[in-house]
N, C-alpha and C positions, 0 to 999 in steps of 0.2 A: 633165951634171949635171941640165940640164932632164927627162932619160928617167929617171933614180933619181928624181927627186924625187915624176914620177907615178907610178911604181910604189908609194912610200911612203905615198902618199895613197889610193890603191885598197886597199890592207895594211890598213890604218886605218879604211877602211872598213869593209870586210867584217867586219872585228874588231869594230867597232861593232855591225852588224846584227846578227852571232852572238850579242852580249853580251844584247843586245837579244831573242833569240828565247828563249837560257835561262832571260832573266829571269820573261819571259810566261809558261813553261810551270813556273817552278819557285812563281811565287807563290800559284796556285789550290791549290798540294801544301803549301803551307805554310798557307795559311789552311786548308785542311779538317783538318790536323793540330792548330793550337793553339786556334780559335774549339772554342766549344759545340755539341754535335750536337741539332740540331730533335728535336723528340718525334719519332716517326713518327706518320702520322698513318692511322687506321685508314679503312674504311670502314663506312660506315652500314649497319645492319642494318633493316632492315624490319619494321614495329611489326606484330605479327597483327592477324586483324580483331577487333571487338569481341566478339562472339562467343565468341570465345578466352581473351578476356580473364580471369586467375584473379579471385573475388571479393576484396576488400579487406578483411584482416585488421581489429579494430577496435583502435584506438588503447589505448594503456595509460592514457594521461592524459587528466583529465578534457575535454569538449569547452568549447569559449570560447563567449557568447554568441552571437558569429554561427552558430557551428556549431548550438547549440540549435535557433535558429530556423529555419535552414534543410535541416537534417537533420534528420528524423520519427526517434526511436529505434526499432530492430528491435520487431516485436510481441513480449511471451512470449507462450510455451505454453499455450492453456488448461489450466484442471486437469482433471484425471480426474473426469467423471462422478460424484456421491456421490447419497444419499438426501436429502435436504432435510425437515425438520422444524420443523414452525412452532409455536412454543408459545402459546396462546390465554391470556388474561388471567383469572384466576382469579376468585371474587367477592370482594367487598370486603366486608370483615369491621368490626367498631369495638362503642363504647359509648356509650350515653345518660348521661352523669350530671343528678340534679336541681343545682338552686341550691347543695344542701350539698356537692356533690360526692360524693353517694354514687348507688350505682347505679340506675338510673329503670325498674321493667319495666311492660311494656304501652304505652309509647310508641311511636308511627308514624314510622318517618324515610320519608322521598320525597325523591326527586331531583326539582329544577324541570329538568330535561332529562334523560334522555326523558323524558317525561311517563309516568306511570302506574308509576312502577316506584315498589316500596316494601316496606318489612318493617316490622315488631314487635319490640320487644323484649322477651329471653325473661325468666324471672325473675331474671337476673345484670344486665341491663341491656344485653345483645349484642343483637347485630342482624347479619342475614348480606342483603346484595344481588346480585343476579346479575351476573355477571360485566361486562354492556352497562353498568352505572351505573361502571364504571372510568372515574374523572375528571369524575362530574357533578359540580354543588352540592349537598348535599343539607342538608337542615334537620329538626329533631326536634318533634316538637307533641306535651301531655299535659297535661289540661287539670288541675288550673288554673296549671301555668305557663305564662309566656309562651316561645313559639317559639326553638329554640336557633337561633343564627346561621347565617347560609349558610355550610359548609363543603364547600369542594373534598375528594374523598375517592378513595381509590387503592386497587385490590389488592394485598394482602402491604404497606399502610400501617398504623399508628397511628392509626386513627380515632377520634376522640372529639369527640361532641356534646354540648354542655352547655345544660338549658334556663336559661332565664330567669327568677329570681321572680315572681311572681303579686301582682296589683295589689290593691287596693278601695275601696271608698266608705262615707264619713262623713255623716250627717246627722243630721235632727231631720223629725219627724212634727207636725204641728199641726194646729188646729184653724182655722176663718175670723176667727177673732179674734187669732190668734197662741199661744195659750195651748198649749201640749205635750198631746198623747194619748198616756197611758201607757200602752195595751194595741194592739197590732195585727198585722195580717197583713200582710208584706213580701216581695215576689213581683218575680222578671228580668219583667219584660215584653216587652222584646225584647233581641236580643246581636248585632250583628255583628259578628266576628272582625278584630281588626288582620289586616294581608295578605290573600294567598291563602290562608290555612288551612279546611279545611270541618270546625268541630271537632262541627258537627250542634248540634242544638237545644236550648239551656239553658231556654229560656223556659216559666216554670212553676217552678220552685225557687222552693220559698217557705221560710220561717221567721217562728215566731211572734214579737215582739220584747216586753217589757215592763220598761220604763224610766218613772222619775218625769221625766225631762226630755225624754221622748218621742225621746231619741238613740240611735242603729244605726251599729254598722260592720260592713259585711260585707266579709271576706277574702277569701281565697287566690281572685281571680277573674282570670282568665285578659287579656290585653291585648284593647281593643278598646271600642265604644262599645256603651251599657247605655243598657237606659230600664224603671224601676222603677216600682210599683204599691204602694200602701197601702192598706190596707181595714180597720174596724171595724164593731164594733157600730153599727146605726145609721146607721152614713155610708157611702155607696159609694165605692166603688176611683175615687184620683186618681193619678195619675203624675207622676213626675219628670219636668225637664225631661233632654234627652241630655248623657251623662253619659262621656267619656272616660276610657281607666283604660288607664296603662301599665304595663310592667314593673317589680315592686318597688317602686311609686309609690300612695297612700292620695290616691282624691279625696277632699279635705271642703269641707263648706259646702253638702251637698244638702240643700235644703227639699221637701218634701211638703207641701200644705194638702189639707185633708180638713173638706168642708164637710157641713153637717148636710142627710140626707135626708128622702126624703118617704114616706109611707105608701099602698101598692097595698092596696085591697081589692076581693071582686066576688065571683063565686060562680062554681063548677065546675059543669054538668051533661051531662046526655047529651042528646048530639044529633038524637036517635029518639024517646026518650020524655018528656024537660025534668026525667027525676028528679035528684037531686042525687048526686053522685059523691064519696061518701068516701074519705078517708085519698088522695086524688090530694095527689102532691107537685111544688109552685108554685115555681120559682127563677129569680132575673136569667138571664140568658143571653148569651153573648157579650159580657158588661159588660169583658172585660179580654181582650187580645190571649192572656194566659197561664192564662187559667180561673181565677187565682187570685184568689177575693174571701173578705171574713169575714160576709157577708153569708146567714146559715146559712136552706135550704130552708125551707116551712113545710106544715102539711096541712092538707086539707080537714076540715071539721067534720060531723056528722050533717048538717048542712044544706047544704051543700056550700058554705061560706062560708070563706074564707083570709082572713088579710091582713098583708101582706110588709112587716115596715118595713125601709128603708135602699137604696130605691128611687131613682137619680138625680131631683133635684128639677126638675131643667131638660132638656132636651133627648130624641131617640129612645131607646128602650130598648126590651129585652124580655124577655119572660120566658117559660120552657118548662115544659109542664106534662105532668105523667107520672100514669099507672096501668097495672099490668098486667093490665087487660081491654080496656083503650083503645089506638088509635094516639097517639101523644103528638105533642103539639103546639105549636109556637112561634109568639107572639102579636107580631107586629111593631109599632113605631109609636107606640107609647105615651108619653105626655109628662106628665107632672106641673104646667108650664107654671109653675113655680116656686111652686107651692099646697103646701101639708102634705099633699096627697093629691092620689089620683088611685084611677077604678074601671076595674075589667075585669070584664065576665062573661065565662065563655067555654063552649066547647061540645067536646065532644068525644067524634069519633063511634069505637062499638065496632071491635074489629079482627073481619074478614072471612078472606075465603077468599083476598082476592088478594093477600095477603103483605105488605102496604103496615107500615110500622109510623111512619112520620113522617109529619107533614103542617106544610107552612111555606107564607109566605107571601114573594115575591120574584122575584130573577130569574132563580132556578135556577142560583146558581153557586157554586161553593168557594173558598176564598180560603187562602191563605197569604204569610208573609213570604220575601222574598227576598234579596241587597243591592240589585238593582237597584230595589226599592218592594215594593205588594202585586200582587201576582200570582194570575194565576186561574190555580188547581190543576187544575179538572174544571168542567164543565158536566154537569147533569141531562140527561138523551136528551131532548127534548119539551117541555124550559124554555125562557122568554122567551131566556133567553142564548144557549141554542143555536140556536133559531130566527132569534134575530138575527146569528151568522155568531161570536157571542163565541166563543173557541177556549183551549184548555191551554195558557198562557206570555205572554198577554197581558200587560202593564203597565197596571193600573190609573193615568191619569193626572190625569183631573178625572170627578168625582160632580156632576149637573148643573151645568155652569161653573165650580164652586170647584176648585185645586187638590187630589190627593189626595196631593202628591209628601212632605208632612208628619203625614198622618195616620195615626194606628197602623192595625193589621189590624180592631179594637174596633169603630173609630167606622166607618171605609167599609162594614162587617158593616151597622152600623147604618142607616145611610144607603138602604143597594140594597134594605133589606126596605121594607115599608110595607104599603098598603091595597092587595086585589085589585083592581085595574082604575085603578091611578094609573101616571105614566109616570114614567122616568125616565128621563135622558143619560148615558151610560159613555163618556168617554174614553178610547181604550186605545194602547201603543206595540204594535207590531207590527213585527220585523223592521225599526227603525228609521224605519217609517212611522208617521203619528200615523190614528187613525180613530173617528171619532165614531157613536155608536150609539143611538140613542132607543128605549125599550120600555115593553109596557105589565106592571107586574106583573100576576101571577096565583100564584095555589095549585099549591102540587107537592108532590107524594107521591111517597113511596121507601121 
């Protein structure tokens, strides 16, 4: 029983083992039947070089901002070559109207930039500028209105300039007593234009005036400051004080006094043989910056005797004396000394071979007004002036020590003439320097 029993147990065994070996081999056959099969898994292919690389399609959708900023977009194409044509700015066309709004011809417009450019207007009131004035300011002057406004002005614009009414002055004419002079002569004395306009030289318009209450208005005068002159029978030329006058605006309230003159007598002859010189004609001279007095010429007699009433009674004056056989001559210095009278004889020699037809007495210089004051115009070749270094442009500033920065062209006239061989001091500007001049008059012929 012991021999069966190990046989049974060895059975058993091996039974076991075998069970055992089928099982090993049958379960890797089962799991690779019912689990899930792995992807397979490929291998890697090799990127080319860069080189190779195709260029990158561009996006359908717009880029984000980082893309913006970090990605430059592709340049385009330039375009094909063309012709290129530059159109240059045409002139600038417009009108002048006056005050009433109707058309203004013979008006000056200018541009204040560029300088110098400027037209006319024709008889419609147009004005045509060259092309360069596209976009200046430009402004209109026609005297006697005032100045149209700065207007900006454009090619192929709408331009239109409108001036401005014209001012004037109100007054009365009187006597030293107060009393009204109902007859007289009324004279610009001098004009300086409001702004920069150069509307050139009023001074010298005169008109007769004859009122019982010795009152004047004079119109349609242009903007700016005025200094006016009265003169009558009898009385010599006095001036107003300066006198502003704007746009569309009547100054009143000007007074004139016009006091009573004094009486020039003396006698004309010739300077060679002491006979008397008839029919020579005797007149103030330089009494008014404007020439304008009522103070009428007078002539010599058979005996060569004159005598001028309405002579300034006080202060220098002179008087020029004419014939057409004589050089005429201007008598400097002359004062009245506030007497009823006053004498001159004078002399004057025949005209010659050497062309001379004037003879004066001063410091051989010319004067005119400016805005900067009075100004020397010229110098004589061989006058005290010229000798002395005086020059064209000078600013007269002071007549020995006094100021001249308030005296008309009249009086400083007055002042520089006098007696041959007396001195006098000329203040003058120069190029913003001041220079003092002392000289002796003398005689000059021209």
């Amino acid at each position: 029983m012991a021999g069966g029993g190990t046989a049974g147990a060895q059975r058993r065994a091996w039974l076991t083992a075998t069970l055992l070996s089928v099982a090993l081999l049958v379960a890797p056959l089962l799991v690779w039947l019912f689990l899930p099969r792995p992807a397979p898994v490929m291998p890697a292919r090799p990127e080319p070089a860069p080189a190779e690389l195709p260029r990158p399609e561009p996006e359908a959708s717009a880029p984000n901002e980082a893309e913006v900023v970090a990605v430059a977009p592709p340049p385009e194409p330039p375009p094909p070559p063309r012709e290129t044509v530059v159109a240059s700015a045409g002139p600038v066309r417009g009108v002048v109207l006056d005050p009433e709004g109707r058309p203004s011809a013979g008006a000056v417009v200018r541009c204040r930039e560029p300088p110098g450019v400027s037209a006319s207007t024709d008889a419609e009131g147009r004005f045509e500028l060259p092309p360069e004035a596209d976009g200046c300011e430009a402004t209109a002057e026609q005297a006697p209105f005032g100045d149209a406004e700065p207007t900006r002005v454009a090619a192929g614009g709408d331009n239109v300039l409108r001036l401005l009414a014209a001012g004037g002055i109100a007054g009365e004419v009187v006597d030293e007593s107060g009393r009204p002079v109902e007859a007289y002569l009324l004279a610009i004395e001098s004009f300086v234009p409001a702004g920069t306009a150069d509307r050139g030289s009023v001074n010298g318009r005169a008109r007769k005036v004859l009122d019982p209450g010795g009152a004047f208005q004079w119109g349609d005068l242009a903007p700016g400051r005025y200094v006016l002159a009265a003169s009558a029978a009898g009385r010599p030329p006095a001036r107003s004080p300066s006198v502003d006058v704007e746009a569309g605006r009547v100054t009143r309230g000007v007074r004139i006094v016009l006091p009573q003159g004094a009486t020039l007598r003396g006698r004309v002859v010739d300077a060679a043989s002491g006979a008397p010189v008839v029919e020579a004609q005797v007149e103030l001279d330089s009494v008014t910056s404007s020439g304008a007095n009522a103070i009428s010429l007078v002539l010599t007699d058979a005996n060569g005797d004159y005598e001028l009433e309405g002579v300034p009674a006080s202060g220098p004056f002179s008087v020029r004396v004419r014939h057409e056989a004589y050089v005429s001559k201007i008598v400097p210095g002359l004062d009245a000394r506030g007497a009823g009278s006053a004498r001159a004889d004078i002399e004057l020699r025949p005209l010659g071979d050497d062309g001379s037809r004037e003879e004066l007495t001063g410091i051989g210089a010319m004067l005119s007004v400016s805005p900067s004051g009075v100004v020397i115009a010229d110098v004589i070749e061989g006058g005290p002036a010229a000798l002395a270094g005086l020059a064209r442009g000078d600013v007269i500033v002071r007549i020995d020590g006094e100021s001249a920065a308030d005296l008309p062209l009249s009086d400083c006239i007055q002042r520089l003439r006098g007696a041959p061989g007396t001195r006098v001091t000329v203040g003058v500007e120069r190029e913003g320097r001041a220079l003092d001049v002392t000289m002796r008059r003398d005689v000059v012929v021209r």
